[in-house]
N, C-alpha and C positions, 0 to 999 in steps of 0.2 A: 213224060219226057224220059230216054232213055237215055243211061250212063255211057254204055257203050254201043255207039253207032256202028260198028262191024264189027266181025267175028274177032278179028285180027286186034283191034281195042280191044275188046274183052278178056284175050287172051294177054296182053300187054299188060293190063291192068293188074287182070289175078296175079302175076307174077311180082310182084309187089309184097305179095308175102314169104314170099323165100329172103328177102334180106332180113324180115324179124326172126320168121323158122329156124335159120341156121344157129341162131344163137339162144333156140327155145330149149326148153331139159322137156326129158320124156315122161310122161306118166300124168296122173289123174287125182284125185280126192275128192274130199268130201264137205270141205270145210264152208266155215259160211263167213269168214272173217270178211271186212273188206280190203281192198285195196288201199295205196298209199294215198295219205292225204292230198288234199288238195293245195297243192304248193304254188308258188312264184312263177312255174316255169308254166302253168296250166293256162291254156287260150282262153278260160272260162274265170271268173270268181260268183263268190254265193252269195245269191242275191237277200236282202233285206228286206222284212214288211212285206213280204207276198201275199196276196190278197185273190184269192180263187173261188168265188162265187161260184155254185151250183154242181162242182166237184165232189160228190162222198169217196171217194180216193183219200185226193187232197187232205178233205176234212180229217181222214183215218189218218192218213200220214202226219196233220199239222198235229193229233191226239197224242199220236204213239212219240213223238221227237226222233222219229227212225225214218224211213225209206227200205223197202223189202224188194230186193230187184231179181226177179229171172235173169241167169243167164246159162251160156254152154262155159264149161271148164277146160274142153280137152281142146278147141281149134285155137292151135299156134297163128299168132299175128290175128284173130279177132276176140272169141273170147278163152282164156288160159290161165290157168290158175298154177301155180309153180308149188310143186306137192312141198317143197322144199323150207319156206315161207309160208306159202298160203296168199299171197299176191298173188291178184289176178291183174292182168295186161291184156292189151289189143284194141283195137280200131270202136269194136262192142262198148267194149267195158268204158273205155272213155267219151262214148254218144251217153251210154247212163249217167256215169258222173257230172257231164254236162247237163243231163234231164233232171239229176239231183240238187246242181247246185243254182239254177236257174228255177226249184222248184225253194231255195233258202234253205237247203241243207249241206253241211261238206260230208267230205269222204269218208270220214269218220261218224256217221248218221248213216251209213251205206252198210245194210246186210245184204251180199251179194249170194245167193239161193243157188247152185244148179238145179236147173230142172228137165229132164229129159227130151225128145221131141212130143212125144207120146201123150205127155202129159200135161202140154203150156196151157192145152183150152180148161184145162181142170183146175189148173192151179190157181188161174185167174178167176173164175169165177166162182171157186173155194174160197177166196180173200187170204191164197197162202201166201201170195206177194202182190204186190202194189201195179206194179207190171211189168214186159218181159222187154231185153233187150239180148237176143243172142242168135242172128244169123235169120229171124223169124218170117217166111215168106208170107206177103199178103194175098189172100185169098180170095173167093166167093165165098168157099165154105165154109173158112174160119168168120168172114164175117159174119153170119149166122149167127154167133158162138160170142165172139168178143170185136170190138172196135182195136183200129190199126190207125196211128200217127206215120206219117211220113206218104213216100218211103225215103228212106236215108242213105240208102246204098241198093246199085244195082247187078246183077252179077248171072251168074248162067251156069249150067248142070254139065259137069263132067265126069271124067273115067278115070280111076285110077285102079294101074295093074303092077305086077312083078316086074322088075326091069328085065328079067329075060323069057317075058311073053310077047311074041312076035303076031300071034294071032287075033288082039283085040289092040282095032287100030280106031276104032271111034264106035258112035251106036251104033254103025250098022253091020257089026261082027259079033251082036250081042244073042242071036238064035243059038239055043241050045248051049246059051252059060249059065254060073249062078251067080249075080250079084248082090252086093250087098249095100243097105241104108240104113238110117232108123227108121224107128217102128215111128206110125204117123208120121213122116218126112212128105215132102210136096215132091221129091226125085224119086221116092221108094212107089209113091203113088202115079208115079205119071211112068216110072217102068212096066207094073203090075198092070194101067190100060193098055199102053200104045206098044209095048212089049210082050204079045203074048206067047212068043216061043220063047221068051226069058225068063228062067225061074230067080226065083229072090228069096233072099236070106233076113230077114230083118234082125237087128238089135239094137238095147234103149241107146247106144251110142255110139258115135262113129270110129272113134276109138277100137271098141269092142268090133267093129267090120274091119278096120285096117291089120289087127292081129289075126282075124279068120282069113283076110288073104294073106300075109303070111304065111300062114299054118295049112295053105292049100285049100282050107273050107270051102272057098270062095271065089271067084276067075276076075272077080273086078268090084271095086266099090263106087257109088255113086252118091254126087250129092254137088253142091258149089264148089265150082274148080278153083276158085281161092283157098278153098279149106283143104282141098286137095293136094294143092301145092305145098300148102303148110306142112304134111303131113311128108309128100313127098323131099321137103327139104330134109326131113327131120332124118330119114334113111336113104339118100339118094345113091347106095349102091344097089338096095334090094328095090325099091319100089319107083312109078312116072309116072307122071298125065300123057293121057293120051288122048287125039282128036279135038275137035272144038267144042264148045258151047253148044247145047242144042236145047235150051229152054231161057227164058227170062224169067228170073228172080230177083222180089221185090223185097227188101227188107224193112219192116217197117215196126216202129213199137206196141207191142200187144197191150190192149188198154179193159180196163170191164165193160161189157155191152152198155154203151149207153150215158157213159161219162162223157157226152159230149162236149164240156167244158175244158176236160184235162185233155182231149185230142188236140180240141183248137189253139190250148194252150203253146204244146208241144210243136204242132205244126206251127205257132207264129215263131216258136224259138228258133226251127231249120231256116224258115224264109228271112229272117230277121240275121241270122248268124253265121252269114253264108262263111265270113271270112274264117268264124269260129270253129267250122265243120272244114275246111281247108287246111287248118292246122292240124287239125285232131288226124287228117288222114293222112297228110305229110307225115305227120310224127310216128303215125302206126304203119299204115300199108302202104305210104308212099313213098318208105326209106329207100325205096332201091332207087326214086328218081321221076317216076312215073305220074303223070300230072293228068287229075281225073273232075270231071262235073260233078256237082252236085245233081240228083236227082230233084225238079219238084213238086213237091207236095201235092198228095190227092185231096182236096176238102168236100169228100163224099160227105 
């Protein structure tokens, strides 16, 4: 099932993150604190006596009394870590907290990880975190690699340039530029085929692409035109989205090959919570007004 049924929804929806963006602070870190507790005002509480048969996840999680979550740091209104604090916010971070506290743990049981794009298939199947929740397209090839819950949100590959670049008005002004994604990204990979007169720039984060166009490195970045707008909000006299969507992106929770317990888990929590995933997106990417579906659920 698709979030957004035409271009024009998709483009309506992204936009959605300019009303968190504008009021996000710039910059990045490292930290691993988690986020705020999980208070009164949260569409979710922590559930009690969970009982999750046939999960070694789980069982690792129920061991350690923690929760080790992937996520992204630098995308304003999904996932964002405020270097200032060490709070992290966004639409992401609070689908984890719901995965956490429907799994009986609160916020404070939350080590929230960055981890690059580059390196989610590694990390998860290194047991450096429990699983990932940050922007993560589902795949063919990822599944190979690791199992995917959801998806939970659906979204599409845009362009972001200098605001006084008149020349790149969508992909199809991209022959003989260089853009930029991260390394291992599903946008960086679908330029690199179906773009072969575009050359590409990759780095471990989007961040680090938005400074190289800046800095001229670079003639446009790519990747989810939510994250983009983010980004765009954040400098909207230097930088814009340009053109529409021209990909479907699936995001969904990256899980260890083969936990098929904790997938079905997860997927019963979306279909079960629809109202719950409503709030969470109201509250995040829905501040501007914008009233979006739930994607659902694949139970490959």
């Amino acid at each position: 099932m698709a979030l957004f049924c035409t271009k024009k929804a998709a483009i309506t929806a992204a936009t959605a993150v300019l009303a968190l963006a504008l009021s996000a602070c710039g910059g990045s870190g490292g930290g691993s604190s988690s986020s705020e507790g999980t208070g009164a005002s949260a569409p979710y509480t922590v559930a009690s006596n969970v009982s999750l048969t046939g999960s070694p996840t789980f069982d690792k999680i129920k061991s350690a009394g923690k929760v080790r979550i992937g996520v992204k740091q630098d995308q304003p209104g999904l996932g964002f870590m405020d270097a200032a604090t060490g709070q992290y916010s966004g639409f992401d971070i609070e689908i984890a907290k719901w995965t956490a506290a429907s799994l009986g743990l609160s916020a404070d049981k939350i080590e929230f990880k960055p981890i690059p794009s580059a390196n989610r298939e590694s990390a998860i199947q290194n047991g450096d975190i429990d699983f990932y929740v940050g922007t993560y397209s589902i795949t063919d090839s990822r599944k190979k690699q690791v199992d995917f819950a959801g998806p939970y949100f659906i979204t599409g590959q845009g362009l972001l340039v200098k605001k006084s670049n008149t020349t790149i008005n969508s992909e199809k002004d991209l022959a003989g530029k260089t853009v930029c994604s991260a390394t291992g990204s599903t946008p960086l990979q679908n330029i690199q085929k179906n773009f072969p007169q575009t050359q590409t720039r990759p780095f471990d984060t989007y961040s680090q692409c938005v400074d190289a166009l800046k800095n001229g490195q670079v003639d446009a970045v790519t990747t989810d035109q939510a994250i983009l707008l983010g980004y765009a909000a954040q400098d909207p006299d230097n930088l814009k989205v340009v053109g529409q969507p021209f990909t479907t992106e699936k995001y969904g929770v990256g899980l260890a090959k083969g936990d098929t317990a904790l997938r079905k888990f997860i997927n019963d929590m979306f279909t079960n919570g629809k109202d719950t995933w409503q709030k969470i997106y109201d509250s995040t990417l829905g501040k501007s007004g914008t009233k979006v579906q739930q994607p659902a659920v694949d139970n490959y």
